[in-house]
C-alpha positions, 0 to 999 in steps of 0.5 A: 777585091777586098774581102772584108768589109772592116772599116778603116782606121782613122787617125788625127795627123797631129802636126807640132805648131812650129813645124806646121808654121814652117811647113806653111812658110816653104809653101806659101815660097816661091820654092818649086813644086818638087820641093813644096811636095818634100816639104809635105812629105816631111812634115806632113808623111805626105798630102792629101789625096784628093786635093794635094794640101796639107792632111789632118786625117790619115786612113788605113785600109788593111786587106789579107793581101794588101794595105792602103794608107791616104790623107785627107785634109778636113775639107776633103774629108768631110766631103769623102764621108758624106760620099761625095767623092766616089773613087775606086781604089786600087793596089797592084802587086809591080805585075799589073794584078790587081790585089785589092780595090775598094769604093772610097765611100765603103767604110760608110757601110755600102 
């Protein structure tokens, strides 16, 4: 488990409007879906984690033994801090040992 109770950091993802015009180009393409998700990789550093869109937000979690890094678009980032979305998190180390797992909602203090 984590041990410390710290919020995470969360940072804006600031996409230059070309490269988001380009990026909305590629997925609005009959491109596959394996080239959609590069695309976002990219541009983007990935999607977001709950909806698979493009992100605006990005928050680290950090642990004594492990980090977490997600992306939320605005939407899906709203809903997760009024803790709508209520999932457990979990980092394993490649054995099948949990290093660190922590409620979604958990940055809102409970």
């Amino acid at each position: 488990m984590i041990a410390n109770k710290e919020k995470p950091v969360i940072e804006n993802i600031v996409i230059p409007k070309e490269k988001l015009a380009e990026l909305n180009k590629i997925l609005n393409s009959g491109c596959s879906r394996g080239g959609k998700k590069q695309a976002l990789k990219n541009i983007a550093g990935g999607c977001c984690s709950i909806c698979g869109s493009i992100p605006d937000k990005i928050v680290k979690f950090k642990s004594d033994d492990a980090s977490i890094v997600e992306r939320y678009c605005d939407s899906c980032f709203e809903r997760w801090t009024e803790g709508k979305d209520q999932v457990r998190l979990t980092a394993t180390n490649g054995k099948d040992e949990t290093i660190a797992a922590r409620e979604k909602n958990s940055h809102l203090g409970d």
